[in-house]
N, C-alpha and C positions, 0 to 999 in steps of 0.2 A: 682902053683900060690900063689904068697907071698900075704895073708893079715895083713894091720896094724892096730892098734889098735880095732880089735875087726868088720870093718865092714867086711860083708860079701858079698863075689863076685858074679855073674853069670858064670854061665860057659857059654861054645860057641855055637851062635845063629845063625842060617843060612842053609848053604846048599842046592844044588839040584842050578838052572836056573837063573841067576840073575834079577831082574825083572827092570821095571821103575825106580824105587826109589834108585836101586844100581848103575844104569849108570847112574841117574843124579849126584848124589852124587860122582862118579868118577870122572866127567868130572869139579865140581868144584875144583876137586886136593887139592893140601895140601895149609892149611891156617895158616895165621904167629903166631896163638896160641893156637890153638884148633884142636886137629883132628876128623874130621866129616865122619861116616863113616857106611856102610850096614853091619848090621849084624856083630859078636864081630870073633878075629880070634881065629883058634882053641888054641894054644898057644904061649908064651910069649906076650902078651898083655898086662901084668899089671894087674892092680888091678879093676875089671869091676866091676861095683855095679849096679842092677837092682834098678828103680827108684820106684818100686814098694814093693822092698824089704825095701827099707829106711820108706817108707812111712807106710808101715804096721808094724813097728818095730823102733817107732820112738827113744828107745833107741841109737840106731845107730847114733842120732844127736847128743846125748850126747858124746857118744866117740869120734864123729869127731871133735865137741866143744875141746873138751880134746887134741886133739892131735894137731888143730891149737894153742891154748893156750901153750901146750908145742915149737910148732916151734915158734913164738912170743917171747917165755920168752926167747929166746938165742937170739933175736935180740935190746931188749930195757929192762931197767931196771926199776924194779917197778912192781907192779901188773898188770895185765892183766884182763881188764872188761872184767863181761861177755856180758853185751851189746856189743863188738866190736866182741867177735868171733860170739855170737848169729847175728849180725848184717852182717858180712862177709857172716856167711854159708847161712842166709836169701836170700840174692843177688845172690851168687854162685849157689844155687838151682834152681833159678826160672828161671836164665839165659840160665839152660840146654834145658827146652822147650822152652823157648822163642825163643833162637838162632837157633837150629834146626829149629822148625816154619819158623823162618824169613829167616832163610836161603835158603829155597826151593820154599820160595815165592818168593824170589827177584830174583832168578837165572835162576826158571822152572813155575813159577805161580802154584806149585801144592802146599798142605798143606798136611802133613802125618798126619800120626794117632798120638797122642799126648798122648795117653792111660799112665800110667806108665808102667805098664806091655809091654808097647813097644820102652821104652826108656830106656838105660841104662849111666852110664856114669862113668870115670876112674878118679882117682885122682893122683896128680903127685904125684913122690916119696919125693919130699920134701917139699914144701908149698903144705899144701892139699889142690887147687884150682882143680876143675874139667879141663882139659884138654885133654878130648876126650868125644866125645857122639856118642853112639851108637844108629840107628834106628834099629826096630826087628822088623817091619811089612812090607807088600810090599805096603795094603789099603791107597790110595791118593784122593784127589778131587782137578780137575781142570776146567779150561776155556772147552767151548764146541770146540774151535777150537786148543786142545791142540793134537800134533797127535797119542798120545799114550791113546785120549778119548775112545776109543772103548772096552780097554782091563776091564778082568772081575773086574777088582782090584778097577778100577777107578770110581769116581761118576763126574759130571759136576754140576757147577753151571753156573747163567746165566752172572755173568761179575764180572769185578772183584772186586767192593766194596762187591759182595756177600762172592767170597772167602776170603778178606780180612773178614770179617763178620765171617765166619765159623772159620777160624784159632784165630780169639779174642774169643769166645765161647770155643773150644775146647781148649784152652791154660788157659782161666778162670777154664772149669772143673778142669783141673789140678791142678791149682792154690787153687780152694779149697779144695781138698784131702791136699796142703800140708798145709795151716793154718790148717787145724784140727788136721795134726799130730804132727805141729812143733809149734805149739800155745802153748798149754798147757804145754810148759818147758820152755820157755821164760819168762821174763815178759811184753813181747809186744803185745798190742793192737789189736783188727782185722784191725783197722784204718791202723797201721803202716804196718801190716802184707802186706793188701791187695796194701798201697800203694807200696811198693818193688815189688807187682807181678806189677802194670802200669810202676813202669822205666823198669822191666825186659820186657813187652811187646813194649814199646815207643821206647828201644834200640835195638828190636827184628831187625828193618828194620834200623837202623842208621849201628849199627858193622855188619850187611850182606854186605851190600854197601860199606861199607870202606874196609872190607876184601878180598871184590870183585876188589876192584878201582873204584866203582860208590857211591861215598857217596852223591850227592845229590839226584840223585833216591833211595836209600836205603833209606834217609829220608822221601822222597817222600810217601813211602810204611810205613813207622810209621805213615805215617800224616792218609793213608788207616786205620791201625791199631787201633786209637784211633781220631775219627774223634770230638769224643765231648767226654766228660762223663759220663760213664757209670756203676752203681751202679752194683756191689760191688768195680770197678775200680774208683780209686779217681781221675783222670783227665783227660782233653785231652792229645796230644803230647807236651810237652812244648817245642820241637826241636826249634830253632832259630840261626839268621846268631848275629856277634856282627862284626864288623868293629874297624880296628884300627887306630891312626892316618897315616899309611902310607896308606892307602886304603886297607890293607890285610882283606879279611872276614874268620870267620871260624863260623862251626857250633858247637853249645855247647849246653845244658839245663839245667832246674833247676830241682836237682832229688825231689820226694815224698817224701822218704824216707829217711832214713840217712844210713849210714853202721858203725857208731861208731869209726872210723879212730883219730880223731884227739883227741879222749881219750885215746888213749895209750901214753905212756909216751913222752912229746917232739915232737908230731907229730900237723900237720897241717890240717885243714879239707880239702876234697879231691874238685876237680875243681868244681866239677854241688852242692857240697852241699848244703842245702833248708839255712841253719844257717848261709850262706853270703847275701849278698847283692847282686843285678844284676850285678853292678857296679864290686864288689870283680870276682862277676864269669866271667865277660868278662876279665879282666886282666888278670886271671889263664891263658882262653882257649886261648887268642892273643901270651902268652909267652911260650905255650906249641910247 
């Protein structure tokens, strides 16, 4: 297994009976840019990084700063902030539990374990965005009338603002292992920190949906996610339709956070960014 720039991988997780959580995740099949999947294979897999290993070894963020920074420098000229890669890998992190999460809520109503120690995830060979997450536990909680309630693995809650409830909780726990570990080599805020974990939560049920083909139930399910404001979370869903003039709608938001995009050389701020206008962000998302 080829490692780059210094992070270091997991080896292979699994084995023995497939449980709940590996047929569900089967049965969602292959997604147009992430592969979502039980348990890591034994080889050729790429490059696996336990999410527990990063976090307890928050050097690892450095290197990966370094190594986005290097792929960057061969596509635009001029310096490379470090607010844009700190701001990329902020986003790209959060979005591994987030998406996981969202994804098994919107497809199966269950919520995995969120643990780091039970998520892993692979970075591509050349832009080093996460493009695969791995789950490593079977432990799920669902609806009482989910038919796989019975099994030892499983817990129930009573409906589904509870589960939607349990997966913002358990996706915050995570959320603040990673401010503690990726805070301190930034120069970003908790403020800023914390807002990146609510767009990676607010998008958890938007990109499920779309990648499913149900993007307005998928929003539906961010609206569950963050129904209001919730401290350490800086806001509710700011999901919304914008209308063009021809009567086209689409849905767009305004992120928390920034990811530092239109500070690299020449470049533009990205569609949901907070430093436009409403006005600016509906024109992006109409001519997308």
């Amino acid at each position: 297994m080829t490692v780059t720039a210094g992070l270091s991988p997991v080896g292979a997780v699994g084995g023995g009976e497939r449980g709940v959580l590996a047929a569900t995740l089967d049965r969602v099949g292959h997604l147009p840019t992430t592969e979502v999947r039980y348990g890591l294979p034994a080889s050729g897999s790429g490059e696996w990084i336990s999410c527990a290993d990063v976090l307890g070894d928050p050097a690892m963020f450095d290197r990966w700063r370094k190594r986005l920074a290097d792929w960057l420098s061969e596509r635009h000229d001029g310096p490379i902030p470090e607010r844009t890669t700190s701001g990329y890998i902020m986003s790209w992190y959060l979005q591994v539990p987030g998406f996981l999460g969202g994804l098994l809520f919107h497809s199966a109503r269950r919520v995995p374990s969120l643990r780091p120690a039970d998520i892993a995830f692979r970075l591509n060979g050349d832009r080093p965005h996460p493009n695969g997450i791995a789950l490593l536990s079977d432990e799920f909680c669902c609806l009482p009338e989910d038919p796989e309630s019975h099994r030892a693995e499983a817990t129930t809650v009573s409906d589904e603002r509870a589960l939607a409830a349990l997966f913002r909780a358990r996706f915050t726990a995570h959320a603040a292992k990673f401010v503690t570990a990726f805070g301190p080599g930034t120069r970003f805020g908790r403020r800023t920190l914390w807002a990146a974990a609510t767009d990676a939560l607010d998008t958890a049920g938007w990109l499920a949906g779309r990648s499913l083909g149900d993007e307005g139930s998928g929003v539906a399910d961010s609206a569950l996610f963050l129904p209001t404001a919730e401290a350490p979370l800086t806001s509710a869903s700011t999901l919304h339709t914008v209308t063009g003039d021809c009567g086209r709608s689409v849905w767009t938001r305004r992120r928390e956070s920034c990811c530092f995009h239109f500070a690299l050389p020449d470049q533009p701020a990205c569609t949901t960014c907070p430093r436009t206008t409403e006005d600016e962000r509906a024109t992006r998302a109409l001519s997308r």
